[in-house]
C-alpha positions in Angstrom: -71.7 -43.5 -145.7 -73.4 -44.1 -142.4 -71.2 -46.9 -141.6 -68.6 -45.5 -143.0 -68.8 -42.5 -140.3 -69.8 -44.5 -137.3 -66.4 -46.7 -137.7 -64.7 -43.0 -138.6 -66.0 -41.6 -134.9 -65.6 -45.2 -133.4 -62.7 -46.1 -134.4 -60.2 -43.2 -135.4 -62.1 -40.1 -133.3 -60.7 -41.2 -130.1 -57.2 -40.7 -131.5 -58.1 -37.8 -133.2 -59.3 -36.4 -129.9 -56.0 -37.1 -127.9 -54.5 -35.2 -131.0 -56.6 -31.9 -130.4 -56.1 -32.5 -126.9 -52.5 -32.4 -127.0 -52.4 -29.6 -129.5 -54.3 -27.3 -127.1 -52.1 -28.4 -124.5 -48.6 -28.0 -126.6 -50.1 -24.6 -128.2 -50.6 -21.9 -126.2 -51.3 -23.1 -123.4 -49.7 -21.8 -119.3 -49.9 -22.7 -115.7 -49.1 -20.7 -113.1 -48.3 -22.3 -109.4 -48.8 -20.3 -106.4 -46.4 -21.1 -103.4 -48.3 -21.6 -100.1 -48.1 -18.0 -98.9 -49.2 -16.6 -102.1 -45.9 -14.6 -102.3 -44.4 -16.1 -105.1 -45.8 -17.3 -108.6 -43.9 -19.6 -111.1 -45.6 -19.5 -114.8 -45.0 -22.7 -117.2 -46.1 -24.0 -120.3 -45.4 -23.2 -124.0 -47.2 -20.5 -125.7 -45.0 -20.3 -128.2 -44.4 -23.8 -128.3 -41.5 -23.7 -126.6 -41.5 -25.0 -122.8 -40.2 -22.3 -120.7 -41.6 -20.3 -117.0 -41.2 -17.0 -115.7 -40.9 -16.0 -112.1 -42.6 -13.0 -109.7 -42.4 -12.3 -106.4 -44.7 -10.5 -104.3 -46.4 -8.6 -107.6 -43.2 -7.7 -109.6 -41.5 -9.5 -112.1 -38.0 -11.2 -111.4 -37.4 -13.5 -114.8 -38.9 -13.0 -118.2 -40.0 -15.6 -120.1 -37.1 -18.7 -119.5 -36.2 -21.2 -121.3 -36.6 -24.8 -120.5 -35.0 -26.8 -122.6 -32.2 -29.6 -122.9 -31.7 -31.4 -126.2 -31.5 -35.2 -126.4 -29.2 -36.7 -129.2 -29.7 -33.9 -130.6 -33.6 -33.5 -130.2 -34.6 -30.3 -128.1 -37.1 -29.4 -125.8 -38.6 -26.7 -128.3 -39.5 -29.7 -130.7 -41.7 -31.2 -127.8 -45.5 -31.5 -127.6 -46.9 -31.2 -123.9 -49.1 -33.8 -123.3 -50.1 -33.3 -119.8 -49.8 -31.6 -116.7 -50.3 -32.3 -113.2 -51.7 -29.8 -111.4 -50.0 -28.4 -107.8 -50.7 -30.3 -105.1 -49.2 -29.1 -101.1 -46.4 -30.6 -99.7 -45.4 -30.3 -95.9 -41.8 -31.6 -94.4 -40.4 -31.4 -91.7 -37.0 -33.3 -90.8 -34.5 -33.7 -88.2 -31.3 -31.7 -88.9 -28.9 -32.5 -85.9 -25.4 -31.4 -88.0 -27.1 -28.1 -89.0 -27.5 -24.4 -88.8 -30.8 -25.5 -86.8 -32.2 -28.7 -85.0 -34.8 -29.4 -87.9 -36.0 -27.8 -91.1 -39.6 -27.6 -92.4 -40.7 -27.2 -96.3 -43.9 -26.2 -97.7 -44.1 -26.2 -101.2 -46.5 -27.1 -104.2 -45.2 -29.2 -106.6 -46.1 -29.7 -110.5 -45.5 -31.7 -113.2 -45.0 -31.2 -117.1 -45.5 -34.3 -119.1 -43.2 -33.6 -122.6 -42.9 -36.1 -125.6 -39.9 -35.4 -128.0 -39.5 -38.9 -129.8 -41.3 -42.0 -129.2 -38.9 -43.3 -127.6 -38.2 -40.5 -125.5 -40.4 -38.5 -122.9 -39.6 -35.8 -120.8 -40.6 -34.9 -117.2 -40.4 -31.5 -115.7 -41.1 -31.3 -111.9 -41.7 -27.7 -110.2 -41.3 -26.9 -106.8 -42.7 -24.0 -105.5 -41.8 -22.5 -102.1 -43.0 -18.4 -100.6 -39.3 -17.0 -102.1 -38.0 -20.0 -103.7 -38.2 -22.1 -106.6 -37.1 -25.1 -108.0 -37.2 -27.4 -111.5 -35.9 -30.2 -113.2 -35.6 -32.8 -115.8 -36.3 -36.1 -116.1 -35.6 -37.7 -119.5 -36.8 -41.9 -119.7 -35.9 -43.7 -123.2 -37.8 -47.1 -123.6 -34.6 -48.3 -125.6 -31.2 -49.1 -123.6 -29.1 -47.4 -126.2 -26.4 -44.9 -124.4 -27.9 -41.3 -124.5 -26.3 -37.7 -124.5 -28.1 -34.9 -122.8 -27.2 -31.3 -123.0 -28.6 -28.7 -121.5 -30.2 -25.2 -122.4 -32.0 -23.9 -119.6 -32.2 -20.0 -119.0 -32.6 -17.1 -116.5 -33.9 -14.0 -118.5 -34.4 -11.4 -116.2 -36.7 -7.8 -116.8 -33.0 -5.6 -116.5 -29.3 -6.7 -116.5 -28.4 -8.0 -113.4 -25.0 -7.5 -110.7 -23.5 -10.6 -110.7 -21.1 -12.0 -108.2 -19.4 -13.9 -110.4 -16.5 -16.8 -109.2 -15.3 -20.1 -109.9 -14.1 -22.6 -107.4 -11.5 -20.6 -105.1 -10.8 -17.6 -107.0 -12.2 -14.1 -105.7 -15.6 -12.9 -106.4 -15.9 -9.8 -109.0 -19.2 -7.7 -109.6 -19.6 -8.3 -113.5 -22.9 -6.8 -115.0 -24.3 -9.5 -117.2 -24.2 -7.2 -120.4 -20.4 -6.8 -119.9 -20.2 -10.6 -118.7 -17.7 -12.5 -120.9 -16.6 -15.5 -118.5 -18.6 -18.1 -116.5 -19.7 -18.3 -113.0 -20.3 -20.9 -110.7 -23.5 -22.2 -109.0 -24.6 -20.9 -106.6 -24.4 -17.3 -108.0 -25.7 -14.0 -106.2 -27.1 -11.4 -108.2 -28.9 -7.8 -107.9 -31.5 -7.0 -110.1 -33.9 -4.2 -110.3 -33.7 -3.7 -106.4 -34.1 -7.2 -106.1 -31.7 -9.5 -104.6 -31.8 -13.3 -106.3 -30.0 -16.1 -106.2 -29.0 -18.8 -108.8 -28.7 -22.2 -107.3 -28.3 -26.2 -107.6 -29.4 -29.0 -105.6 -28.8 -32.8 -105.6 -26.2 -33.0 -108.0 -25.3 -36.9 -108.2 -23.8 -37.8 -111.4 -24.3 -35.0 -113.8 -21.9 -32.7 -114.6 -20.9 -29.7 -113.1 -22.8 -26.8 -114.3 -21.4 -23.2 -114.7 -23.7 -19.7 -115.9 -22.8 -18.2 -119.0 -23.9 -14.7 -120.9 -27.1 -16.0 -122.7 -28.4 -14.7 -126.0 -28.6 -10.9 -124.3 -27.1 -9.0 -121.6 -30.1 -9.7 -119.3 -29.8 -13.4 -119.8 -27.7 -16.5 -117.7 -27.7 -19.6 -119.8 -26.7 -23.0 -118.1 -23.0 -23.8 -119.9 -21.1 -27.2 -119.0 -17.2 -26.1 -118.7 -15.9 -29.6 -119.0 -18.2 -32.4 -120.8 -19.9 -31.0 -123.8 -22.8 -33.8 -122.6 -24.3 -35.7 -119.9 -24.3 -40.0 -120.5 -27.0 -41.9 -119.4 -29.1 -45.0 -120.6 -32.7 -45.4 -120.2 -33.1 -42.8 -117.2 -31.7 -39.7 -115.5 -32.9 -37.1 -113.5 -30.6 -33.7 -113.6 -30.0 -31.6 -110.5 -32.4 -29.0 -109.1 -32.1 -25.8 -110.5 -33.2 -23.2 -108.0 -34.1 -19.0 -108.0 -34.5 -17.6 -104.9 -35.3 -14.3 -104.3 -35.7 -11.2 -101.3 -36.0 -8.0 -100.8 -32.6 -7.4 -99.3 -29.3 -9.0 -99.6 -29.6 -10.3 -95.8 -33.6 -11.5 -96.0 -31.5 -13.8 -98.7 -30.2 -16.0 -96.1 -34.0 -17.9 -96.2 -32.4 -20.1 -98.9 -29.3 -21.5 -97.5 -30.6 -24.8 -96.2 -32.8 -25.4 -99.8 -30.4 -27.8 -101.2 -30.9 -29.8 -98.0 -34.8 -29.9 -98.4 -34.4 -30.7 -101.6 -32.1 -33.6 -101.0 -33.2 -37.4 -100.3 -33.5 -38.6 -96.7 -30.7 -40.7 -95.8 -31.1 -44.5 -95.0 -32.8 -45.6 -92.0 -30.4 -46.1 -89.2 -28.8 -44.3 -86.5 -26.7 -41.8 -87.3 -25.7 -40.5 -83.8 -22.0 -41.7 -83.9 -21.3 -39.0 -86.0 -19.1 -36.7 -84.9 -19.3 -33.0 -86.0 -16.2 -31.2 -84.0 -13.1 -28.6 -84.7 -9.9 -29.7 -85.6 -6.0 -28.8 -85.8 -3.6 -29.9 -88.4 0.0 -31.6 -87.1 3.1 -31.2 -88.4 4.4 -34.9 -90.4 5.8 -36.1 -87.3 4.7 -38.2 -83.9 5.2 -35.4 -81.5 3.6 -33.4 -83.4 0.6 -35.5 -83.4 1.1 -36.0 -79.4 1.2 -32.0 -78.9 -1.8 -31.5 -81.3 -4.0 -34.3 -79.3 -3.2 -32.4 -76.1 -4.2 -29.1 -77.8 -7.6 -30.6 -78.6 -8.4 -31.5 -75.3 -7.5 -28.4 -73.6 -8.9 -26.5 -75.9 -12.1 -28.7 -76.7 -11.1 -29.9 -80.0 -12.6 -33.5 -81.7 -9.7 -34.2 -83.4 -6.6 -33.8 -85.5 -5.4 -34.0 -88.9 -2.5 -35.0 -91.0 -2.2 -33.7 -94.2 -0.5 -34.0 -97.1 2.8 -36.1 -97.1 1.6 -38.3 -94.5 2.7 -41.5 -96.6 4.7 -39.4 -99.2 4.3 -36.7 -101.8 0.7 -37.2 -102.9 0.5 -36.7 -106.6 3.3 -39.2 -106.9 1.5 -42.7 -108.0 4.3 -44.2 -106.1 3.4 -42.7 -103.0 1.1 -45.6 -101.2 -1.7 -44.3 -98.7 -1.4 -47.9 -97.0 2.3 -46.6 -95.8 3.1 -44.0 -93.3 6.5 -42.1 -93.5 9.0 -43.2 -91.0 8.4 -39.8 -89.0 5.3 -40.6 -88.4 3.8 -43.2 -86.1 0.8 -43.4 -86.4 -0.5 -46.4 -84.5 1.1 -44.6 -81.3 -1.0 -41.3 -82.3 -3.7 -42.7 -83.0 -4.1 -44.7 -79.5 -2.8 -41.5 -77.8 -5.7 -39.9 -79.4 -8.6 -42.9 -78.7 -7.0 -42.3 -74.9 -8.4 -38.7 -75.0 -11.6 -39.2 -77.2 -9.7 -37.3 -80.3 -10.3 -38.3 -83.4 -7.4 -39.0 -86.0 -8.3 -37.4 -89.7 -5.8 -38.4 -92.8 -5.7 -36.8 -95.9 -5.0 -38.9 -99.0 -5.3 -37.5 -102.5 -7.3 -38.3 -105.6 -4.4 -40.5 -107.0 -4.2 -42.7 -104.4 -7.9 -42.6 -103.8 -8.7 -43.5 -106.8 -6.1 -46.3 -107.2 -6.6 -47.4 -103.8 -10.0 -46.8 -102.2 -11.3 -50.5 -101.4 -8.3 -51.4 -99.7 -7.5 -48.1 -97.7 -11.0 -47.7 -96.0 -10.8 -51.5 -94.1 -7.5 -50.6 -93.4 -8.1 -47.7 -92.0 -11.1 -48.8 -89.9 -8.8 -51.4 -88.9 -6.2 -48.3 -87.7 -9.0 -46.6 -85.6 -8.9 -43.7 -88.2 -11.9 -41.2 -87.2 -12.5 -39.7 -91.1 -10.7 -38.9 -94.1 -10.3 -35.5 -96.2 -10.6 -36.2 -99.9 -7.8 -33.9 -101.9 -7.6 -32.8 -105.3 -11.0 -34.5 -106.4 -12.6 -34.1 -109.6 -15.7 -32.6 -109.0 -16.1 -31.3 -112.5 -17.1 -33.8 -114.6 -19.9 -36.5 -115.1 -17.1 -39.2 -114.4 -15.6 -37.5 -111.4 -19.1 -36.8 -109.8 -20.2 -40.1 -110.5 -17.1 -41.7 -109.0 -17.5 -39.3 -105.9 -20.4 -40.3 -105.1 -20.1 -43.9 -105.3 -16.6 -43.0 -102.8 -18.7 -40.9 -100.6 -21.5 -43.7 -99.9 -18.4 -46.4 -99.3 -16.9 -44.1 -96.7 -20.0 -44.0 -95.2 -20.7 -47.9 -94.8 -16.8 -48.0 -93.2 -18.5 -45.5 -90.6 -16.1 -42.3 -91.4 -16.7 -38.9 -91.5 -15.4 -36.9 -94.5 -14.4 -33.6 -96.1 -13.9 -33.2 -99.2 -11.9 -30.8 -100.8 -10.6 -28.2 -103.6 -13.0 -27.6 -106.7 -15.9 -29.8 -105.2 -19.1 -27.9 -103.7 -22.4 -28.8 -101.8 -25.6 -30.0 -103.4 -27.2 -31.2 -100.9 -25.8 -34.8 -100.4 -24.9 -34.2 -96.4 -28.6 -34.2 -96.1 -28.4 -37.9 -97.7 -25.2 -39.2 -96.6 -24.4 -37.6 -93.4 -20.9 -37.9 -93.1 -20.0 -36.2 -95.3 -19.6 -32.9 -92.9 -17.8 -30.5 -95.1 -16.1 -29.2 -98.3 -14.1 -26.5 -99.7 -15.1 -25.1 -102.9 -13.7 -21.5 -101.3 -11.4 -19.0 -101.1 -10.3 -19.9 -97.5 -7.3 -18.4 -95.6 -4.7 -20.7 -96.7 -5.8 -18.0 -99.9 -5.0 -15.0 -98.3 -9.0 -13.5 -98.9 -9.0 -10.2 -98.0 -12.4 -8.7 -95.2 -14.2 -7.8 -98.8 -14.3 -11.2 -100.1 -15.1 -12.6 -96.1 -18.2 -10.6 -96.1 -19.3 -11.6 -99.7 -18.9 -15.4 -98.3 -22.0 -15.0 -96.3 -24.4 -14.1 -99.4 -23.0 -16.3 -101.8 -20.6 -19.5 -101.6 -22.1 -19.9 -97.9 -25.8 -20.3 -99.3 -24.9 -23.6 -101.0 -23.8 -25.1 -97.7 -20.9 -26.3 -95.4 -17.5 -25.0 -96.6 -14.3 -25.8 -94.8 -12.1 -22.2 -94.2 -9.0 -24.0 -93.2 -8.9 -20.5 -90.6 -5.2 -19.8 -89.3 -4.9 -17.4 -86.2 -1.8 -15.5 -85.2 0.1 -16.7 -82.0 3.8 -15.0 -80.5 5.8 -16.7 -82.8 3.8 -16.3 -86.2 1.6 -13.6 -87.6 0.9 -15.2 -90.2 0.9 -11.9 -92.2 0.8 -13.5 -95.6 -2.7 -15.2 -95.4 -4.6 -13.3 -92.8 -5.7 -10.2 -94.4 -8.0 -9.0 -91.3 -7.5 -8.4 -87.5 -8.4 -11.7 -85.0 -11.4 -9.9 -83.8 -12.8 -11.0 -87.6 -10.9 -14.6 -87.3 -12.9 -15.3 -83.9 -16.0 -14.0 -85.4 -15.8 -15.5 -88.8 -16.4 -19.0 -86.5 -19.8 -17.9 -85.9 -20.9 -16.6 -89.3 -19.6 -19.0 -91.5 -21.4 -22.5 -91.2 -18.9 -25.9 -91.1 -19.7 -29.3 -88.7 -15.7 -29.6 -89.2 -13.9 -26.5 -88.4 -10.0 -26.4 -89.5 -9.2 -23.3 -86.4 -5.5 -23.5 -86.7 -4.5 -24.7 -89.9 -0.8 -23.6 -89.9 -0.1 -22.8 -86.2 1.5 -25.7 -84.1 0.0 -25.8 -80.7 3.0 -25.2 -78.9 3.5 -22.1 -80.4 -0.2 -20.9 -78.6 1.2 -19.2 -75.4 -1.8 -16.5 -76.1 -4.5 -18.1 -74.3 -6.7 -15.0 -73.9 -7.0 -14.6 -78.1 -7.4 -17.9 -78.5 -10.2 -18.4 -75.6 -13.4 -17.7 -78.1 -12.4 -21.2 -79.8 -12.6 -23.4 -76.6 -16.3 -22.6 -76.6 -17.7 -22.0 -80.0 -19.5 -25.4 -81.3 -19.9 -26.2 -85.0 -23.3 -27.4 -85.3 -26.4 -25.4 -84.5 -30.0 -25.5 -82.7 -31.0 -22.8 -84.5 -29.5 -19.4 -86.1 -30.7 -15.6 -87.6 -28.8 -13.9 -90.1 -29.4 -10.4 -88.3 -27.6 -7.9 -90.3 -25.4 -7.2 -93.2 -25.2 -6.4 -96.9 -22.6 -7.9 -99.2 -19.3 -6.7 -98.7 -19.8 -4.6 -96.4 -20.8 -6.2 -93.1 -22.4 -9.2 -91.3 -23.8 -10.2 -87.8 -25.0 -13.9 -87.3 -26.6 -14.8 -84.4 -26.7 -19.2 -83.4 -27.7 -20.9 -80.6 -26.6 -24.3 -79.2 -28.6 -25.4 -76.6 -28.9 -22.5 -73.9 -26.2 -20.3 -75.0 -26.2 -17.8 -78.2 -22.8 -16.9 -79.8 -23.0 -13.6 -82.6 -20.4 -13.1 -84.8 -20.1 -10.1 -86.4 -17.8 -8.9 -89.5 -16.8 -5.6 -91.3 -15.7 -5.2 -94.9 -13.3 -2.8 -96.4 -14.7 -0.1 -94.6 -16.1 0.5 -91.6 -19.1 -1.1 -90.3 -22.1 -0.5 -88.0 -25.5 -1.5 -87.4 -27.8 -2.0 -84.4 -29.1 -5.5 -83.8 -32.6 -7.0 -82.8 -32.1 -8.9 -79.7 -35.7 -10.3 -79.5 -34.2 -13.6 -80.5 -33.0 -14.5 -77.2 -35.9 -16.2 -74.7 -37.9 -13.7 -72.9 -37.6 -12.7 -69.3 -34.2 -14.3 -69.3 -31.3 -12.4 -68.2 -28.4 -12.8 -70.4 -24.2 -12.1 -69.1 -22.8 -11.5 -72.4 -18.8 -12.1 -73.0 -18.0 -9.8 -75.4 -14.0 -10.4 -77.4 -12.9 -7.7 -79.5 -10.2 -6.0 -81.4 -8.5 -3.8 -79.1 -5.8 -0.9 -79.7 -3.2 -3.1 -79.8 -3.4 -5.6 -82.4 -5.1 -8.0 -79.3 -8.3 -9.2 -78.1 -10.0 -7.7 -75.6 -12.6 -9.1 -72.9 -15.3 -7.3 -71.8 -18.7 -8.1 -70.3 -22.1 -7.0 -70.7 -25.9 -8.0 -69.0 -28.8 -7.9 -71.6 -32.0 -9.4 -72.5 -34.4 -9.6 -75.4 -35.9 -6.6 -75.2 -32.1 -4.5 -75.7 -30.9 -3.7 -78.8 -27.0 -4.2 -79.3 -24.9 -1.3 -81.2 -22.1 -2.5 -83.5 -19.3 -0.4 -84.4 -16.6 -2.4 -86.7 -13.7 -1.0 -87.7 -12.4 -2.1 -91.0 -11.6 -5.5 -91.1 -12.1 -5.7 -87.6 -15.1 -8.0 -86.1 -16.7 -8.9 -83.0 -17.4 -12.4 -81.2 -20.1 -12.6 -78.5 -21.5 -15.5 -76.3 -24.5 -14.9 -74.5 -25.0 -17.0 -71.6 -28.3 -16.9 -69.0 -27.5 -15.4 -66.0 -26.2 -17.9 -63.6 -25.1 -20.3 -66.3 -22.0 -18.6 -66.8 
């Protein structure tokens, strides 16, 4: 018997051990991580046996108990034993952000790990960032066969109350829903009131999953990740799924802190210099060579980087007969595009997902061979697990051939511009070739905005064209909307052709407004209602401010601006007359600046120190 127990604790105690182990572990056991500043505290584990987190924020509770959980061939999450866990440990980044909102961004977070076996063949990974008002999770799934795999997901957002949801998908409008009332989906990201909190619902680094929409979960205090297109996500031996992010503040502006978290989430891109890229506003021609001429003289008198042809360029563009390696006879484009190389403007073409798909390899030599500048991506599919994947793969080839891009209709921002720089912009909005009204401008700011970069496609009214039909607010709002809303490629005049802009004084906020930024405050606002962003670029400060439906006023906290500097400020504004009006004002950090919109109406300032004007 004494042998018989010696070889028992020798040989089979070990493993017996690792069983207890991982029992306590998988039982009831929780960890809690405590971002840097000790204002925000994400809670893991399984003490029910099911893997799933909770949130708080500065003492009070934002999410219940959440679920973590994706399903593997079938095999969930719940059915998983937790078999370690590394504890936090403190990051620091910092990183240069040259086509930003600001010169650099920093991160300090402390990240986590869950260790998760569901089969033996397959093992789960759970990584957690967490960041003072932000956090972040995801999955990581590695089978030790190479058999294909399908991955679903089930992870939840319970929160303590039913929350205000701004729910929208794609381009449409935005509409309040309650979440016990909620019957349709929203996209990511997705702004939310809850309990006189303001939260947001986010994703980051989205490569070649699937897109991801929120859905009513089990209650009406619940969001449950739904997939509106595959009904799972293909992979063999490895994938890691996006980021999903919570961020949360006190007040709907203070949420601005997490607009640049898919970025810091993002890989850095490859070594190398990226300097030839060229952020910059542009105006769209009409399909013919003077056109093309008059828009290239535009740019330069009015400070433009380039020009665009659009659709039809080589021929209807959902027609597979129509060839992106042709132009139409009105156009030609070799003359245009040396015109433009003459004046330092850059030549953009749109071609659509047809031909881009049919034709990708063979149109980007060409078109480096042309002297083409960038391309605009139409009608993508940025849906599915095959159209992201095929994006992606397109995005990193349009890189190599040194072009910048914009991609646009349903696709949004993850996070890749942080990874492959040229790709400056997107859609994935309601902009004013929709006809959004100053409501849905002033809920852009809170919301879509917060992802990232998003391409307006902004028209402005000039003697010949109001353009009644998609501008919905007065041009005080169109110059100012320039400031709030963030894009490294600005479509200003989208339908007006440039002869046709005799009104110099309107127009003159756009000769001087740059795209990318040194560094910017959100300073006021509350959804719908109002905004005031202030940005810098180099020496001079530009504020854009916006009303809502209603009129609009706040007082703004100059202390930004360097101290002991005098600053002349240019003030343009809606006047009484359907105009802008110029005015001029001398301030410095210690002022505070009154704003009174009237509805619709906005306000663009630059601020300039004295004697730089």
């Amino acid at each position: 018997m004494s042998k018989m127990f010696f070889g028992l604790k020798s040989g089979i105690m070990p493993a017996l051990m690792c069983l207890l182990l991982c029992g306590q572990l998988s039982a009831q056991r929780s960890y809690s991580i405590v971002s840097p500043g000790r204002t925000t505290v994400l809670t893991t584990g399984a003490p029910d046996g099911k893997p799933g987190y909770q949130l708080s924020f500065k003492g009070k509770k934002i999410t219940g108990w959440s679920a973590l959980d994706i399903a593997v061939d079938g095999v969930s999450l719940r059915n998983a034993k937790i078999t370690r866990y590394d504890k936090p440990v403190l990051h620091r980044e910092s990183f240069a952000s040259p086509l930003g909102e600001q010169d650099s961004l920093h991160s300090v977070y402390q990240q986590a790990r869950l260790y998760l076996q569901t089969t033996a063949s397959l093992s789960v990974t759970i990584d957690f960032r967490v960041m003072d008002s932000s956090v972040a999770f995801r999955y990581a799934v590695t089978a030790t066969d190479a058999a294909p795999h399908a991955l679903r997901e089930f992870t939840t957002f319970a929160f303590p109350a039913s929350p205000l949801i701004y729910q929208y998908n794609q381009e449409s409008v935005f509409t309040p829903t309650s979440v016990d009332t909620f019957s349709a989906t929203t996209d990511l990201p997705v702004t939310m009131e809850s309990d006189g909190m303001y939260c947001q619902v986010g994703e980051a680094v989205n490569f070649n999953y699937t897109k991801a929409e929120l859905a009513r979960g089990a209650d009406g205090n619940t969001l449950a990740v739904k997939f509106p297109q595959d009904t799972a996500v293909l992979f063999q031996r490895h994938l890691e799924t996006p980021w999903r992010t919570v961020s949360v503040a006190g007040s709907a502006i203070a949420l601005a802190h997490c607009r640049s978290l898919d970025l810091k989430l993002a890989g850095a891109p490859a070594p190398g210099d990226w300097s030839w890229i060229r952020p910059g506003k542009l105006i769209r021609a009409q399909l013919n060579t003077q056109s093309g001429l008059d828009c290239i003289d535009f740019a330069v008198k009015h400070h433009f980087q380039y020009i665009m042809f659009d659709a039809g360029w080589y021929g209807a563009e959902f027609r597979s007969s129509s060839d992106p390696t042709q132009v139409i006879p009105a156009i030609d484009l070799p003359k245009v595009i040396a015109y433009g190389k003459q004046h330092n403007i850059g030549v953009i073409l749109y071609v659509n997902y047809i031909g881009l798909k049919a034709r990708l390899d063979e149109i980007l030599p060409l078109y480096k061979q042309w002297g083409v500048a960038g391309l605009k991506f139409g009608f993508v599919d940025g849906l599915t697990q095959s159209g992201l994947t095929w994006l992606l793969q397109a995005v990193q080839k349009v890189q190599q051939y040194g072009f910048v891009l914009n991609i646009h209709d349903n696709y949004k921002p993850t996070g890749l511009s942080r990874t492959y720089p040229v790709l400056l912009t997107q859609e994935g909005i309601r902009g004013n070739e929709n006809s959004p009204d100053a409501l849905h401008n002033t809920t852009l700011p809170f919301t879509r905005y917060l992802a990232g970069a998003a391409d307006f496609t902004y028209c402005f009214p000039n003697p010949k064209n109001s353009f009644s039909k998609h501008i919905k607010v007065s041009k005080g709002q169109q110059l100012a909307l320039s400031v709030v809303y963030y894009s490294p490629l600005q479509a200003i005049f989208w339908y007006g052709q440039p002869n046709d802009y005799t009104n110099e004084e309107e127009i003159e906020f756009y000769n001087y407004v740059p795209t990318t930024w040194s560094e910017s405050h959100y300073l006021a606002g509350d959804i719908g209602k109002g905004i005031a962003v202030a940005r810098r670029k180099a020496d001079t400060w530009y504020v854009g401010c916006a009303a809502g439906l209603q009129d609009w006023q706040s007082t703004l906290d100059l202390s930004f601006l360097r101290p002991g500097i005098s600053y002349t400020v240019t003030v343009y504004e809606d006047d009484d007359h359907q105009s802008i009006r110029k005015r001029t004002l001398r301030l410095t950090n210690v002022d505070k600046l009154p704003v009174k919109i009237a509805a619709k109406g906005g306000q663009a300032f630059i601020f300039r120190p004295a004697g730089h004007e």
